[in-house]
HTML snippet that shows the backbone in 3Dmol.js (N, CA, C, O; Angstrom):
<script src="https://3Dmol.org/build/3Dmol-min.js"></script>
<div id="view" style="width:600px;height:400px;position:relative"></div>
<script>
const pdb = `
ATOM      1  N   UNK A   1     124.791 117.652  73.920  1.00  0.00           N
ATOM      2  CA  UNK A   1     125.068 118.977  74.441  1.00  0.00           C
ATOM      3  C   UNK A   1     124.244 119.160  75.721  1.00  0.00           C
ATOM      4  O   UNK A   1     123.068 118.801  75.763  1.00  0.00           O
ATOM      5  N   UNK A   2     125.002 119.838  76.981  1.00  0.00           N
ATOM      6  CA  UNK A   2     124.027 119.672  78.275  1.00  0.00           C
ATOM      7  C   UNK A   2     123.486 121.444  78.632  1.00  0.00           C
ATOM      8  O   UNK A   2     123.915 122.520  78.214  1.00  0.00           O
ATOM      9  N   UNK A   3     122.928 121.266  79.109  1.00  0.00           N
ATOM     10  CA  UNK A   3     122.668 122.774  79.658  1.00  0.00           C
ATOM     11  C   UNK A   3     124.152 123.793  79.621  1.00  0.00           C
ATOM     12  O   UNK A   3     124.376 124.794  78.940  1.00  0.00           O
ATOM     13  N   UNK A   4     125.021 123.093  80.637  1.00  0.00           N
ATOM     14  CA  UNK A   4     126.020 124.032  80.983  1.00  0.00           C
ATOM     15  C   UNK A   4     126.462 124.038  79.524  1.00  0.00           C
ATOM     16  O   UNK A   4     125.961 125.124  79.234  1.00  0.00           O
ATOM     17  N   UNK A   5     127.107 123.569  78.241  1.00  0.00           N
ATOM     18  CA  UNK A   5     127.951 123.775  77.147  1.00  0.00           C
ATOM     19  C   UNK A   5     126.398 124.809  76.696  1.00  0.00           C
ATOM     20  O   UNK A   5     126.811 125.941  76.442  1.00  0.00           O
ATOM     21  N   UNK A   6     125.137 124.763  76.564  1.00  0.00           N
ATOM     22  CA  UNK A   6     124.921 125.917  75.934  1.00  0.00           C
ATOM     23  C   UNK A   6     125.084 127.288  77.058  1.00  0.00           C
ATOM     24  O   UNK A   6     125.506 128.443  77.006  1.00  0.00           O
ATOM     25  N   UNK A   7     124.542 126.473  77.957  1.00  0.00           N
ATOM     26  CA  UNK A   7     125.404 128.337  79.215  1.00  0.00           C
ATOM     27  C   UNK A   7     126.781 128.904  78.517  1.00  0.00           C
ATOM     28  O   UNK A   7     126.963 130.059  78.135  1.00  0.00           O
ATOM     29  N   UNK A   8     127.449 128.108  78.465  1.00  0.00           N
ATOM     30  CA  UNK A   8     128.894 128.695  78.005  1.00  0.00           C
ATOM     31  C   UNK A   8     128.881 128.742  76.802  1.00  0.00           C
ATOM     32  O   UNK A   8     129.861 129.427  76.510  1.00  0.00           O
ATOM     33  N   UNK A   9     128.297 128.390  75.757  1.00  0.00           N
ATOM     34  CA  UNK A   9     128.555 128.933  74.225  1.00  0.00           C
ATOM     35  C   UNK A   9     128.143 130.116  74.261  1.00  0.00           C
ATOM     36  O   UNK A   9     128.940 130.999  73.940  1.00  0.00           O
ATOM     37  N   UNK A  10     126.252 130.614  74.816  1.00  0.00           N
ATOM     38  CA  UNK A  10     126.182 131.802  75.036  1.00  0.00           C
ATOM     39  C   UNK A  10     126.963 132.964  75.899  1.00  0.00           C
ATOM     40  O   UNK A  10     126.995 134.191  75.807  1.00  0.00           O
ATOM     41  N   UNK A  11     127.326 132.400  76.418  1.00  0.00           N
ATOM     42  CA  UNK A  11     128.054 133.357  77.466  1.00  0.00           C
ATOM     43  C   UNK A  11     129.559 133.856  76.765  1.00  0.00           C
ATOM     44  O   UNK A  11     130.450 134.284  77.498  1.00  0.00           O
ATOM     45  N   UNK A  12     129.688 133.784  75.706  1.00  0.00           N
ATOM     46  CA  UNK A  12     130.611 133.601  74.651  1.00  0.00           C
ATOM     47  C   UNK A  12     129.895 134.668  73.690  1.00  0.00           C
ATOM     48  O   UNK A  12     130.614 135.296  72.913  1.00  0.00           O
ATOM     49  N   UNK A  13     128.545 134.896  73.705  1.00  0.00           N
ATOM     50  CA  UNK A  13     127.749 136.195  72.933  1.00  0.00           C
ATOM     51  C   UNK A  13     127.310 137.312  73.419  1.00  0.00           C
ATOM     52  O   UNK A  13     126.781 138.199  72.748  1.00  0.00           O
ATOM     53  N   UNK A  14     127.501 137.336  74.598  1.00  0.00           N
ATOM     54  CA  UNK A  14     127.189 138.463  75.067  1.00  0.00           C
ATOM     55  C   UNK A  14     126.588 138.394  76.492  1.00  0.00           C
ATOM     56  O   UNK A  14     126.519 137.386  77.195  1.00  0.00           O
ATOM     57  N   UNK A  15     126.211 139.510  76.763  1.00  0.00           N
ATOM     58  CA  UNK A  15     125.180 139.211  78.575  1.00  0.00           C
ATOM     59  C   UNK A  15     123.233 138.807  78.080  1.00  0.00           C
ATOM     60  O   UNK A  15     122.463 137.953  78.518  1.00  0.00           O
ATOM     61  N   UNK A  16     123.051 139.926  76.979  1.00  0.00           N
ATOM     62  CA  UNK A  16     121.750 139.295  76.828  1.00  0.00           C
ATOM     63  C   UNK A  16     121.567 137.873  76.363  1.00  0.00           C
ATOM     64  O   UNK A  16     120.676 137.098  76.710  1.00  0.00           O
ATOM     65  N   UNK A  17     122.632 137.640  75.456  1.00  0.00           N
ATOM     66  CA  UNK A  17     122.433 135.844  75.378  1.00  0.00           C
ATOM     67  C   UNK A  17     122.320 135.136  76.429  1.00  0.00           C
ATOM     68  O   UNK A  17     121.389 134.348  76.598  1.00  0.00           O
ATOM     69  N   UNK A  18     123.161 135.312  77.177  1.00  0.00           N
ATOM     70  CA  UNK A  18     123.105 134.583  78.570  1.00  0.00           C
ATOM     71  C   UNK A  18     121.771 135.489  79.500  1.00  0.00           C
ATOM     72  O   UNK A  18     121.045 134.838  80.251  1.00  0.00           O
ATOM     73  N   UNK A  19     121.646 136.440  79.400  1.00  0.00           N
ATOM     74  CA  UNK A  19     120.175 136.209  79.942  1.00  0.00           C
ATOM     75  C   UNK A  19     118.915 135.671  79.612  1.00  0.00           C
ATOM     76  O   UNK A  19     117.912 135.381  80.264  1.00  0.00           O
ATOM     77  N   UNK A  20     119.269 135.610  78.305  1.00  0.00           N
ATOM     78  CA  UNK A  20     117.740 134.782  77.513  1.00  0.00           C
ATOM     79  C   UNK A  20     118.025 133.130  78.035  1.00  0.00           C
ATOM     80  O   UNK A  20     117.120 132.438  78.502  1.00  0.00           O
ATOM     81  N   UNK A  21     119.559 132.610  77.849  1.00  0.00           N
ATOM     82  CA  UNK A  21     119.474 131.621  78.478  1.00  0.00           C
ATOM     83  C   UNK A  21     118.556 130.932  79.490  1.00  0.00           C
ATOM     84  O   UNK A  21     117.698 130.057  79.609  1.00  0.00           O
ATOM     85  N   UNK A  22     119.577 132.280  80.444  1.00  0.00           N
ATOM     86  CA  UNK A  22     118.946 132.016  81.950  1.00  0.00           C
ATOM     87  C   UNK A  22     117.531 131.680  82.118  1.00  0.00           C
ATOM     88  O   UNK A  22     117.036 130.728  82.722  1.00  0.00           O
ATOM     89  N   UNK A  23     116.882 132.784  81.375  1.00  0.00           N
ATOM     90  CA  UNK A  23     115.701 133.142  81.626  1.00  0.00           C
ATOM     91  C   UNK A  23     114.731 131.638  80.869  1.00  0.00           C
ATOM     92  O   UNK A  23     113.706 131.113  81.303  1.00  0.00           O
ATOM     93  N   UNK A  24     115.544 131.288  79.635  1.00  0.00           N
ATOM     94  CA  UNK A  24     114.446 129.764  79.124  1.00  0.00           C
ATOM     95  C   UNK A  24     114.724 128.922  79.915  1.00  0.00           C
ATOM     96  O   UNK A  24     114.047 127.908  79.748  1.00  0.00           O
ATOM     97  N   UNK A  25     115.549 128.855  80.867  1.00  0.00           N
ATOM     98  CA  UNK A  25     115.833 127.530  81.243  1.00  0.00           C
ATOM     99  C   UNK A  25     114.739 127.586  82.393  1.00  0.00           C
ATOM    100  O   UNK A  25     113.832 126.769  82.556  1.00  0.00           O
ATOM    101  N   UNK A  26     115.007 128.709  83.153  1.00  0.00           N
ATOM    102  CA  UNK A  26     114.369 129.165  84.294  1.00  0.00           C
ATOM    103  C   UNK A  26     112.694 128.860  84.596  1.00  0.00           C
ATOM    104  O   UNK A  26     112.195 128.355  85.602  1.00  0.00           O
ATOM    105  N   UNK A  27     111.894 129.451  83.112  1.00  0.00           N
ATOM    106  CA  UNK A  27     110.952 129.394  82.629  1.00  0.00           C
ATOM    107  C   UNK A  27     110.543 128.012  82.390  1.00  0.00           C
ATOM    108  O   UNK A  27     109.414 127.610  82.669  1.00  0.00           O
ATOM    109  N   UNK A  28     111.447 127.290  81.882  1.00  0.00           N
ATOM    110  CA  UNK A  28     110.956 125.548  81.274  1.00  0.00           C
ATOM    111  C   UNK A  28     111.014 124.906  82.922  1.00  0.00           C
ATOM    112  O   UNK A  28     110.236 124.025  83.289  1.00  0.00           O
ATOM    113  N   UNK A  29     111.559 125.217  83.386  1.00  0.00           N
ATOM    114  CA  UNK A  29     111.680 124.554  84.366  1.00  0.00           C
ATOM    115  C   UNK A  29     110.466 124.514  85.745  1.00  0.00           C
ATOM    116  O   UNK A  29     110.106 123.649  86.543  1.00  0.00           O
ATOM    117  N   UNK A  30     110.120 125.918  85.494  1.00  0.00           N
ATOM    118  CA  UNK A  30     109.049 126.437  86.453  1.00  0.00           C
ATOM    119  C   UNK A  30     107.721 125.986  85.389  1.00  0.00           C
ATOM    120  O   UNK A  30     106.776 125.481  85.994  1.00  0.00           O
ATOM    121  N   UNK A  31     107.604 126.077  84.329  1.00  0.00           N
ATOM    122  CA  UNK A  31     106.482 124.823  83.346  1.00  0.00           C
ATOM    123  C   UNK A  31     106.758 123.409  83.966  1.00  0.00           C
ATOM    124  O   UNK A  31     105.681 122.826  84.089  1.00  0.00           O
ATOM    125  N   UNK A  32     107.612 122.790  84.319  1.00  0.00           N
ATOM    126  CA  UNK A  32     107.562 121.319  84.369  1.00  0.00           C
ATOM    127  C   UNK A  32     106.940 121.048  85.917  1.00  0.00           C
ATOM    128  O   UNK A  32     106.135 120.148  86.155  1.00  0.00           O
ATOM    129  N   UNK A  33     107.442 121.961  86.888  1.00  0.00           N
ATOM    130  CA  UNK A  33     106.906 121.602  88.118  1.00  0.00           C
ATOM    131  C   UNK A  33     105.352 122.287  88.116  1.00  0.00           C
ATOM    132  O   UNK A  33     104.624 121.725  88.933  1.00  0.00           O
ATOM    133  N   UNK A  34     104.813 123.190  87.497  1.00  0.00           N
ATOM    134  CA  UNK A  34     103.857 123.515  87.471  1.00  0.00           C
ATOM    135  C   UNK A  34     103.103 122.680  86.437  1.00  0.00           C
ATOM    136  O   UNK A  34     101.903 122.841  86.659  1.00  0.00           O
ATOM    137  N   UNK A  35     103.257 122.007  85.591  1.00  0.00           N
ATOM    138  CA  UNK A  35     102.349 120.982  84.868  1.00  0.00           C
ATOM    139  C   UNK A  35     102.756 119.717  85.749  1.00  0.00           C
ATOM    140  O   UNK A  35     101.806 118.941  85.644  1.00  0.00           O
ATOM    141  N   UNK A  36     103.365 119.364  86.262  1.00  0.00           N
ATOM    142  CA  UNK A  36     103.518 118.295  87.234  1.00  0.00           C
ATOM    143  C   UNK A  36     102.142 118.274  88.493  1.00  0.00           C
ATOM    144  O   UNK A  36     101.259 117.428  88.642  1.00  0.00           O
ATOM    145  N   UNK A  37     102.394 119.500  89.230  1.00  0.00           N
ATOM    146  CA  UNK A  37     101.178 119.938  89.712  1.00  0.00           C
ATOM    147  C   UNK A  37      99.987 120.083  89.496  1.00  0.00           C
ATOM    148  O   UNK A  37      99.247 120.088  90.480  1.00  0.00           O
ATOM    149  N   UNK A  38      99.519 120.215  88.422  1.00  0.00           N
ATOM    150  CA  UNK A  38      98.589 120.552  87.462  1.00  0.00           C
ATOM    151  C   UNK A  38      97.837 118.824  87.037  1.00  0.00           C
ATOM    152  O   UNK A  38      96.645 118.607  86.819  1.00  0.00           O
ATOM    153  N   UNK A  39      99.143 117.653  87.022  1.00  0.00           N
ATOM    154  CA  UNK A  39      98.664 116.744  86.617  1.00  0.00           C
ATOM    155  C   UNK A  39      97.870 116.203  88.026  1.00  0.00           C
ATOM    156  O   UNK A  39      96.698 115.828  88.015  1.00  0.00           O
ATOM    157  N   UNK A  40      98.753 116.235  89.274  1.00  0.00           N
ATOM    158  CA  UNK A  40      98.220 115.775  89.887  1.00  0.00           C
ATOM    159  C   UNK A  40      96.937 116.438  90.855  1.00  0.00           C
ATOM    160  O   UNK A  40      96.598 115.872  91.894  1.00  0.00           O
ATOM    161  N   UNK A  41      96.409 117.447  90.473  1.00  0.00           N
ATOM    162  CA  UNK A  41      95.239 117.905  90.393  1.00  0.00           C
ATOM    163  C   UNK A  41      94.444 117.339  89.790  1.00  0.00           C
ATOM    164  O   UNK A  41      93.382 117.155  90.384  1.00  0.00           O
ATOM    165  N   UNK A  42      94.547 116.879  88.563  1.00  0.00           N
ATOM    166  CA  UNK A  42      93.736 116.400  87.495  1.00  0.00           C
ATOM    167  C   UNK A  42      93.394 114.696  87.806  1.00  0.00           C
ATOM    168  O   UNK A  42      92.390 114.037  87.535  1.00  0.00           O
ATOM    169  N   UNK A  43      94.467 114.371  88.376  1.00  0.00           N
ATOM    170  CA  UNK A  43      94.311 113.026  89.239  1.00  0.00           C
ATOM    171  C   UNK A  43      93.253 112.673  90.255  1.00  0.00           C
ATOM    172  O   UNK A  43      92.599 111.647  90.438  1.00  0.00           O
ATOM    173  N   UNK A  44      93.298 114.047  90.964  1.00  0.00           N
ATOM    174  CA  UNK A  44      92.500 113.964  92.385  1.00  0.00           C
ATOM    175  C   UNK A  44      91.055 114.358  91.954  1.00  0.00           C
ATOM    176  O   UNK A  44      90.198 114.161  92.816  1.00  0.00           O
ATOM    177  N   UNK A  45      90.693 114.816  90.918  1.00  0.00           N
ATOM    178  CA  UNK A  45      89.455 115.417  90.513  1.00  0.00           C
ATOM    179  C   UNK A  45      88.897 114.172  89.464  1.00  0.00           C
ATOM    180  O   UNK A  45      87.689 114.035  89.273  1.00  0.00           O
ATOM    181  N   UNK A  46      90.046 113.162  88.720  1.00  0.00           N
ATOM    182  CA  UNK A  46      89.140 112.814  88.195  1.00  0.00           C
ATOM    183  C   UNK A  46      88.873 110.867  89.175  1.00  0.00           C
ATOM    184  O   UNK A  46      88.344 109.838  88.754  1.00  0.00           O
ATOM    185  N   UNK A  47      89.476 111.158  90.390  1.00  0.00           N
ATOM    186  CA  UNK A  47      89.394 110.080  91.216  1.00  0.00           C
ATOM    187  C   UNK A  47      87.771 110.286  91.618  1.00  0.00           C
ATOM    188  O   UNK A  47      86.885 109.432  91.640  1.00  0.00           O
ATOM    189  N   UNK A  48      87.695 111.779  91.941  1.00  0.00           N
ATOM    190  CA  UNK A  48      86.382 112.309  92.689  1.00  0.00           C
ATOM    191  C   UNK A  48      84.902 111.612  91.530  1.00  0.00           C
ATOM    192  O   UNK A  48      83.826 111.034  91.680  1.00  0.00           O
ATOM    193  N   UNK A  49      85.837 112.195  90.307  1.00  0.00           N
ATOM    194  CA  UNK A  49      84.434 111.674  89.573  1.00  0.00           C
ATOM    195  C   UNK A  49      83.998 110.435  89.113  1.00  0.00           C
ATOM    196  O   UNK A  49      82.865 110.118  88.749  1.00  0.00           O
ATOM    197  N   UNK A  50      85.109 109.705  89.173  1.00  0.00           N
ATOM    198  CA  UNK A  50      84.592 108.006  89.552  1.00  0.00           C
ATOM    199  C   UNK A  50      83.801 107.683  90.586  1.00  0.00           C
ATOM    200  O   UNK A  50      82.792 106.995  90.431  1.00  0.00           O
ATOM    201  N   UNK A  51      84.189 108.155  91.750  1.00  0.00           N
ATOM    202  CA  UNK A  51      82.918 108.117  93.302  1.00  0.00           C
ATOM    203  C   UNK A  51      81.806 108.787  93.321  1.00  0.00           C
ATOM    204  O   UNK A  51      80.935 108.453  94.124  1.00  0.00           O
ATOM    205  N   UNK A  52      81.556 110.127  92.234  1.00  0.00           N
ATOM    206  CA  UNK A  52      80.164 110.512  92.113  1.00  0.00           C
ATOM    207  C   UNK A  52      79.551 110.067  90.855  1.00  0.00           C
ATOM    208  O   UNK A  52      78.360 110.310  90.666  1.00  0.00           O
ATOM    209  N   UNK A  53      80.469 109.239  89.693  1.00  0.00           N
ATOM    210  CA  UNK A  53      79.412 108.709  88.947  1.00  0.00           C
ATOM    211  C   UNK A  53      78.685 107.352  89.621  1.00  0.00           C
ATOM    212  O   UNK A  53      77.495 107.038  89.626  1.00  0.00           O
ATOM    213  N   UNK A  54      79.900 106.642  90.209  1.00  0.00           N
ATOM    214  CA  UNK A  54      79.369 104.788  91.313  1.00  0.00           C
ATOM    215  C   UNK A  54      77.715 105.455  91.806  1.00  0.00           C
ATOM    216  O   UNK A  54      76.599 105.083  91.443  1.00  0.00           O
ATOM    217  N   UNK A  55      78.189 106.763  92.931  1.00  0.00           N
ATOM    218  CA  UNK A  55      77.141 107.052  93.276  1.00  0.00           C
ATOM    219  C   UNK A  55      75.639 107.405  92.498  1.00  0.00           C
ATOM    220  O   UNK A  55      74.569 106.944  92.895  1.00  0.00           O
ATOM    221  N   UNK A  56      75.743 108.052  91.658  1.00  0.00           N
ATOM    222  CA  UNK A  56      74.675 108.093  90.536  1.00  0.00           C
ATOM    223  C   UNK A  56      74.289 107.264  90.177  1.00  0.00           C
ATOM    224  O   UNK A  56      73.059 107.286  90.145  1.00  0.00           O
ATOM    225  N   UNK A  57      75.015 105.854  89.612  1.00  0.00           N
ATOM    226  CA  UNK A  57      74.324 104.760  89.443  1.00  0.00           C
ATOM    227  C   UNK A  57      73.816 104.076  90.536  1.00  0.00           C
ATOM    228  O   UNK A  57      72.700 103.557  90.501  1.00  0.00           O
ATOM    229  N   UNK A  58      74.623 104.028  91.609  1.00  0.00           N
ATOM    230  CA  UNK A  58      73.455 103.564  92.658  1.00  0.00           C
ATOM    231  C   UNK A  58      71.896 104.301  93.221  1.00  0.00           C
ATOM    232  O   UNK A  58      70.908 103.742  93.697  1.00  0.00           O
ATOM    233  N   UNK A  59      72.179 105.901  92.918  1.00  0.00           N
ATOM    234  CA  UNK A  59      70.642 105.915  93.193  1.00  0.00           C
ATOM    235  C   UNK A  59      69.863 106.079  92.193  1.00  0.00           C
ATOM    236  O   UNK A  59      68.740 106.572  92.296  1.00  0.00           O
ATOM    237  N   UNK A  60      70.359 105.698  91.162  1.00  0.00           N
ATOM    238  CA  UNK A  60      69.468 105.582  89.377  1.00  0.00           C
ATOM    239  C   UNK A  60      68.964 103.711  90.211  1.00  0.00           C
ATOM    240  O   UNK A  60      67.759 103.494  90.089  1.00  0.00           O
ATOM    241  N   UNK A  61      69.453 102.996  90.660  1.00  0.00           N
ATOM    242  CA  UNK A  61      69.223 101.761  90.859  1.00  0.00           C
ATOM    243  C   UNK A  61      68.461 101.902  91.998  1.00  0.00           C
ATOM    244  O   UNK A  61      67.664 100.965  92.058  1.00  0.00           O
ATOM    245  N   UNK A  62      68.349 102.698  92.977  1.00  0.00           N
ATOM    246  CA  UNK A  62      67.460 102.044  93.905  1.00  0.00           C
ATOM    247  C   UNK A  62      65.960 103.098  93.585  1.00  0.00           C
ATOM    248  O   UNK A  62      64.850 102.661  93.889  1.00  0.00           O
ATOM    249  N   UNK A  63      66.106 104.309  93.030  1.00  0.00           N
ATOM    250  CA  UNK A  63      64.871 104.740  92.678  1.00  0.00           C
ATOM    251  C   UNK A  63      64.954 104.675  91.214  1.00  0.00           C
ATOM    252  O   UNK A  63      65.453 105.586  90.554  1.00  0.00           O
ATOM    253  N   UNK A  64      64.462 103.591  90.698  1.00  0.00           N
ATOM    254  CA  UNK A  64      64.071 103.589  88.927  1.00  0.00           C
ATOM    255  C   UNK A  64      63.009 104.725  88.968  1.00  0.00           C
ATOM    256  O   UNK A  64      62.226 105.120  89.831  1.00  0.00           O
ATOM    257  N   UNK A  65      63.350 105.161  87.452  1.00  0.00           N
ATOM    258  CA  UNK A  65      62.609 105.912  87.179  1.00  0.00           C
ATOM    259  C   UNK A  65      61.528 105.361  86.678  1.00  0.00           C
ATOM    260  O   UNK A  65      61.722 104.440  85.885  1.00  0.00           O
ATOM    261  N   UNK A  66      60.064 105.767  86.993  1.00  0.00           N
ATOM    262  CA  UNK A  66      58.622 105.454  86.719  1.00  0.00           C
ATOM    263  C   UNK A  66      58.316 105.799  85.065  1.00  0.00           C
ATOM    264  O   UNK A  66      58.930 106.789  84.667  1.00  0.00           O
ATOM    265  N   UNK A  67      57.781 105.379  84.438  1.00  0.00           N
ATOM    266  CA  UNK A  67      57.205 105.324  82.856  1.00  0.00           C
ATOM    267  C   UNK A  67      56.342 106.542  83.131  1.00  0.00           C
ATOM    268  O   UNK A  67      55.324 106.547  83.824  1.00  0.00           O
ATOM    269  N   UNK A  68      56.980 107.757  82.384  1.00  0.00           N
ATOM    270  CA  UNK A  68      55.390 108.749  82.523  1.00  0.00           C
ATOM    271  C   UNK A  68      54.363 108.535  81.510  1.00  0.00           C
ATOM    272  O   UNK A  68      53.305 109.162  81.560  1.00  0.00           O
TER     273      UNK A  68
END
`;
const viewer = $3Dmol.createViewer("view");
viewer.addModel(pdb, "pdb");
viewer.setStyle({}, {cartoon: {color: "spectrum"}});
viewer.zoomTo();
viewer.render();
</script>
């Protein structure tokens, strides 16, 4: 069953059916590009924190810490 056969079964119940339609499809759809976005945020932030942990270990390595 594709989008359009449930457009048209609802649209077969009335106008609010077909607006709830409208409105989930509308909604799922504006979720997918916005978690799409969302992922690739999560990409770029956790690229960042690979280059500031490298960095941490390099200056854990060039200043060891002293025995108090």
């Amino acid at each position: 069953m594709t989008e359009t056969d449930v457009v048209k079964y609802f649209l077969t119940q009335g106008p609010f059916a077909a607006l709830f339609v409208w409105l989930l499809i509308y909604v799922m759809r504006s979720n997918k590009e916005r978690e799409g976005r969302l992922q690739a945020l999560l990409d770029k932030f956790s690229d960042k924190y690979d280059v500031i942990i490298g960095e941490l270990r390099e200056m854990k390595e060039r200043f060891p810490r002293g025995k108090e």
